[in-house]
N, C-alpha and C positions, 0 to 999 in steps of 0.2 A: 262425532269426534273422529280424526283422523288420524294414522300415526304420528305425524310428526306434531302434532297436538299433544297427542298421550305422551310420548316421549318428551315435550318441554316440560309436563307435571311433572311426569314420574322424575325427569334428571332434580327436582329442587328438592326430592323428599318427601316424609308425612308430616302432616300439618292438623291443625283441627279440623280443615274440610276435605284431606285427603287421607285414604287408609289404603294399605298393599295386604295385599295375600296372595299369599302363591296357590293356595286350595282353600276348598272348606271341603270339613268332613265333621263338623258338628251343628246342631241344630243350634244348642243354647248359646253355644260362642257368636256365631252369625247373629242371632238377636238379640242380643245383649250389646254388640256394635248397632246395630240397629237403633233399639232402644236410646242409645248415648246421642245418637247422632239427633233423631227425633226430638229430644228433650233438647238440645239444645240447639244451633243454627243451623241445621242438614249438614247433608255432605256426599263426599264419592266413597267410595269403597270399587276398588279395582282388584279386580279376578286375576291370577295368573300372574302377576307381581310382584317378585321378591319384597323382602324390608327395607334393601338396598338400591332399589327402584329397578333391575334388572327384568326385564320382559320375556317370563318362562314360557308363557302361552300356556293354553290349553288346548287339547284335544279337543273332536268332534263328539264323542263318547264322554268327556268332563264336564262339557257345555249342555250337556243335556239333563246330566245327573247334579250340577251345581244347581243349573236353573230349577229344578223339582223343588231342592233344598232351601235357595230364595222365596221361593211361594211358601214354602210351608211353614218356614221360619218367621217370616212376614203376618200369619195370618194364625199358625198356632200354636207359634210361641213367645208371643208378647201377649201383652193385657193393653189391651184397645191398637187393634189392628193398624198395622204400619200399610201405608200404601206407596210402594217403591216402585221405580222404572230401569228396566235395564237396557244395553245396549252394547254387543257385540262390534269387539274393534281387531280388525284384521292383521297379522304382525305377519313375520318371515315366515317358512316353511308351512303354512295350513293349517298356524295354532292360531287362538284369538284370544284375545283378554277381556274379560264380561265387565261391562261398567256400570254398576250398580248403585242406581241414585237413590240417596234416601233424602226426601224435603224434610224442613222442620214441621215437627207435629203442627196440628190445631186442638187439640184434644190435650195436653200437657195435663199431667205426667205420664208416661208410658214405663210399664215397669215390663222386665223378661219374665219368662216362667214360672221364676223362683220368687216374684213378687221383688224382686233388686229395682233400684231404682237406679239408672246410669244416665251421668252427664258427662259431654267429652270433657278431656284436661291435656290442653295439647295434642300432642300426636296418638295420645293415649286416649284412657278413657278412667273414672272413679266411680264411687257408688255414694249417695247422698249419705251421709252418716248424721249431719245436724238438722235439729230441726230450723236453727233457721237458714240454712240451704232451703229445708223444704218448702219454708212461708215463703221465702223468694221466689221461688218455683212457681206456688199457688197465684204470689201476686203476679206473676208475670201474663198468667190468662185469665188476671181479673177473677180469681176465686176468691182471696182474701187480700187486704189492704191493713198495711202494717198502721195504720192511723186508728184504726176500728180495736184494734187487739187489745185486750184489758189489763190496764199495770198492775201494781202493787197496795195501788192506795186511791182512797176515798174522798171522802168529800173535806175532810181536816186538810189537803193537800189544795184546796182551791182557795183565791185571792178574792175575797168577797168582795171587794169592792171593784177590783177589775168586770167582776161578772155582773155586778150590780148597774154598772156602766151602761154594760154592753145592752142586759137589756130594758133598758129606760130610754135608750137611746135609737136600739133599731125594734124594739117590739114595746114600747111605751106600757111595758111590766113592772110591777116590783119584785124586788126579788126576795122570796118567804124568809121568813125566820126562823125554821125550823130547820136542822138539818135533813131532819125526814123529806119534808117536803123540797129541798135543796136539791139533796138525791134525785127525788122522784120526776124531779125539771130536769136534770141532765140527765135523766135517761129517754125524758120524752126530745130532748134537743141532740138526740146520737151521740152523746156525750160521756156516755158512761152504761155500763151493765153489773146488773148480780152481784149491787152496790161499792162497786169500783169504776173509778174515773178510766176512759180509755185512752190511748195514748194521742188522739185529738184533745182530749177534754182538758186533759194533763200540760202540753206546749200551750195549749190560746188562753189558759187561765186558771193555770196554776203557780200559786205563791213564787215557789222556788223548784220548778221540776227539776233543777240540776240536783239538786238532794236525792231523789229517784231515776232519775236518770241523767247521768252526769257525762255519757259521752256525746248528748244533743245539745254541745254547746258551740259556739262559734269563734276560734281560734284562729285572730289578726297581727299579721306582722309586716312592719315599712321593713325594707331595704334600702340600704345607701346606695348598692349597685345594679345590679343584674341578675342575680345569683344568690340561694339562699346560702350560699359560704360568705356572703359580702355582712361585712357587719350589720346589723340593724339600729333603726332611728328610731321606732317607736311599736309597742307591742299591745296589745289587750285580749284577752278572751272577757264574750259578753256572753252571760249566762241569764236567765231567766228566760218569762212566756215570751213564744216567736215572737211580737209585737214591739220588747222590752230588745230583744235581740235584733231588730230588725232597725234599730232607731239607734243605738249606740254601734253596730255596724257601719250605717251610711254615715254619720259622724266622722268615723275613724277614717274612713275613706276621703272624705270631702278637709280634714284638717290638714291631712298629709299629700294633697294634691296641690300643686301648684296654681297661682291665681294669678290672670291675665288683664292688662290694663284697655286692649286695643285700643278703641279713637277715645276713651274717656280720661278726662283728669288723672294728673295722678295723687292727687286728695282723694281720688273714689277709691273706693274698695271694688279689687279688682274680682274679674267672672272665673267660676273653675274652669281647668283646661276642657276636664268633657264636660259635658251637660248631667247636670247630678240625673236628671231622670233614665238617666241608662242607669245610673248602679240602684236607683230605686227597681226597675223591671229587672235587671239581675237579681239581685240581693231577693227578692219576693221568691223570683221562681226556684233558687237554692232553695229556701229555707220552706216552702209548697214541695216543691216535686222531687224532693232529692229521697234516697231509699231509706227507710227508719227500719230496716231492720239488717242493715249494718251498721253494726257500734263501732260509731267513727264520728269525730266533730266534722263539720264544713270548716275550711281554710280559704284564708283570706290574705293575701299575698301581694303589694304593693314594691313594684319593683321600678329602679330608675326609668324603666322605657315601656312601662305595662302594669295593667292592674288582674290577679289570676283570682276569680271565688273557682273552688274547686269543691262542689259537689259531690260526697259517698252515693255510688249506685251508676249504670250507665243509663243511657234512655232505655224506655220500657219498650218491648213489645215490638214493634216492625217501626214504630217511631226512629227516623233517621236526623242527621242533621240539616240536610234540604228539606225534608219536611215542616220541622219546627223554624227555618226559615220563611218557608212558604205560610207561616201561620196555622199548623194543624199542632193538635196539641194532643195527650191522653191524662186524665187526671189519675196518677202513680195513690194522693192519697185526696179522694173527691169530700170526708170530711172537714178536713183543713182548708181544703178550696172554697168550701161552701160557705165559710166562719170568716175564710181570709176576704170572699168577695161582698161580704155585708159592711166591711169598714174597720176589720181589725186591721189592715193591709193596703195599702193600696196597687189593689189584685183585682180583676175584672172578670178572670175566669173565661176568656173568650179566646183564648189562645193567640192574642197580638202584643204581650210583651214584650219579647223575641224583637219581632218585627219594629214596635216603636223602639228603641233600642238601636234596631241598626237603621232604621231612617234618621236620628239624630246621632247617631257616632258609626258610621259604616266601617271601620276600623275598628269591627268586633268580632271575633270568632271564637268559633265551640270545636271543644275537642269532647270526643265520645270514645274516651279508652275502655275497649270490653273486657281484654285480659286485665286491666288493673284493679276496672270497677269503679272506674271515676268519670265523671263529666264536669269540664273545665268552660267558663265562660274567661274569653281573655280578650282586657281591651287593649289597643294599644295606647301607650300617651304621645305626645306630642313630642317631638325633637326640639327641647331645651329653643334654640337660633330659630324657631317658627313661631314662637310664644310670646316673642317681646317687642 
C-alpha cells in the first residue's frame, strides 16, 4: 500500500474492516482486536493513526518494539493462534505506519487470554454474551446446525399421520404404534435425541410447532403500492410444518399476482406474470436455508412492482451472492434438506434452485444484508402496459 492509498482509508474513518491506533503498549488490548477481527470478516488495524485518521507515524525504535508486540500478541495471547501480516508504509519526515492485517479465522471461535470471546460491532468491537450469538458462531464453521438442536417437546408434538405418510411413501414402512417405538424411529431418522424431537423433527412434522415455537412462522402481506406505508390488499401468516407453510405461502403469492391473457382467449384463464416456479425455488430455499437460530418469522411482501421473501440470517460462511448464482450452495441446516429433498419439498438439494429461478424470471435479485442479518430474494413484476 502506498501513501496516498492509506490516506483515501484513513480520510473515511473506522469501519468494521478498518481500526487506528496511534501505539500499542498492551498485549491483551492488541489481541483482543485481534481476536474480533478473526471471528468475524478480517480486517486492518493501522499503527500510528490517530482515531481521527490523522497520520502520527512511528518511529524507527517503535517499529521494532510494536512489531515484537504483534508476534506475541498473535501467538500468546489468543487461544488458537492468529496468523497476521504486517506491512510498513512510509509517511513524511522518516515515521511509518505499520499495517497490520488480520484475515478472518478458519478455526472459529478465537477467544483473548482471558478466554473473552470478541466479534467486531462496527468500528468497535463486543464480547459474545448469548448463547445464541454462540450457536451462530458454531454454525458458521459447521460445528453445530440450528436444525439438529433439541426442543422442548416429544413425540405428543408430532402429526401422525403426516409421518405416517411420509414413510409409506418414501420408505414403504409402517409407522409403530407405540410411542416408544415412535421415539425410537426418529431418533434412528436424525429426528430427535434424549427423547425430544429436534428442531428438524419439530417444522417437517410436527402438529402444530407454532405452539413451541411460534417465531418460525411465515408472515405475508400485499401491498397496494410500493411501500410498506402504502395500505395493504391482503395479509396472512401461515403457521404449521414447513410443507403446510410452504403451500399456503406460494398460494398467497400466486392469488395476489396478476394474470395475463397473451395470444389466448379471453374465456381462458389467464398465465401468472412470473412463472410460479420461481416462487416455488424461492419459497423452498427461505424456508431450508434461512438461520433458525434467530427468532424471527420469514416475511413475504408483495408490492406493486415486486415481490420481496426476506429471509432471518445472512448467507453462511464465504458463500457469496455470485456464488449462489453460479450454482454452489452450503447446506446452513443439511437435516431439513435431507427430509426436504425426499419429497416433503420440492427441493433437490443440488444447489440449482437459484439458478432455475433466474433462467425463467432473470429479473431476480438477492440482497445479502450482513449488518441487518437478512437475505432478501426480490423479484421484480412486470410493468402493469407490458402485461396486457
Amino acid at each position: 500500500m502506498n501513501l496516498n492509498e492509506l490516506k483515501a482509508i484513513t480520510s473515511k474513518g473506522e469501519d468494521s474492516r478498518h481500526q487506528f491506533k496511534e501505539d500499542v503498549r498492551n498485549h491483551d488490548s492488541l489481541a483482543a482486536e485481534m481476536v474480533a477481527f478473526s471471528n468475524s470478516r478480517g480486517g486492518q488495524i493501522f499503527i500510528g493513526v490517530s482515531n481521527k485518521g490523522n497520520l502520527t507515524g512511528l518511529s524507527s525504535k517503535d517499529v521494532d518494539r510494536i512489531n515484537q508486540r504483534i508476534s506475541n500478541s498473535a501467538s500468546q495471547h489468543v487461544r488458537g493462534p492468529i496468523v497476521v501480516h504486517t506491512e510498513n508504509i512510509s509517511i513524511e519526515h522518516d515515521r511509518v505506519v505499520i499495517l497490520l492485517t488480520v484475515p478472518e479465522g478458519i478455526d472459529k471461535p478465537y477467544f483473548d487470554n482471558q478466554g473473552v470471546i470478541w466479534l467486531k460491532n462496527g468500528s468497535d468491537k463486543r464480547r459474545i454474551h448469548s448463547k445464541e450469538e454462540l450457536r451462530r458462531l458454531f454454525q458458521e464453521v459447521d460445528l453445530l446446525h440450528a436444525d439438529e438442536v433439541p426442543t422442548r417437546t416429544g413425540i405428543e408434538a408430532i402429526n401422525a399421520n403426516h409421518l405416517s405418510k411420509f414413510l409409506e411413501d418414501v420408505y414403504h414402512e409402517v409407522l409403530p404404534d407405540s410411542n416408544e417405538e415412535r421415539l425410537k424411529l426418529l431418533e434412528n431418522m436424525n429426528l430427535a435425541s434424549n427423547h425430544r424431537l429436534n428442531l428438524a423433527g419439530l417444522l417437517l412434522f410436527g402438529d402444530k410447532p407454532e405452539l413451541y415455537k411460534p417465531e418460525f412462522i411465515l408472515k405475508a402481506v400485499s401491498f397496494a403500492g410500493v411501500s410498506i406505508a402504502d395500505s395493504y390488499l391482503d395479509s396472512e401468516d401461515f403457521e404449521g410444518a414447513l410443507p403446510v407453510i410452504f403451500k399456503g405461502a406460494l398460494a398467497f403469492i400466486m392469488r395476489n399476482l396478476r394474470k395475463i391473457q397473451k395470444q389466448k382467449g379471453v374465456n381462458t384463464i389467464g398465465e401468472p406474470e412470473v412463472p410460479q416456479i420461481v416462487f416455488e425455488e424461492l419459497l423452498v430455499n427461505a424456508l431450508i436455508h434461512r438461520d433458525y437460530f434467530v427468532s424471527a418469522p420469514i416475511r413475504l411482501f408483495i408490492f406493486e412492482n415486486r415481490v420481496e421473501i426476506i429471509s432471518p440470517g445472512n448467507l453462511p460462511n464465504h458463500l457469496t451472492i455470485e456464488k449462489i448464482r453460479a450454482g454452489n450452495s452450503i447446506q446452513r441446516n443439511p437435516i431439513l434438506a435431507s427430509f426436504a429433498a425426499k419429497g416433503l419439498l420440492p427441493y433437490r438439494g443440488l444447489g440449482t434452485g437459484v439458478r432455475r429461478a433466474l433462467q425463467d424470471w432473470p429479473q431476480t435479485q438477492f440482497i445479502d444484508d450482513r449488518d441487518a442479518c437478512l437475505f432478501t430474494s426480490l423479484v421484480e413484476r412486470p410493468i402493469i402496459g407490458s402485461v396486457l
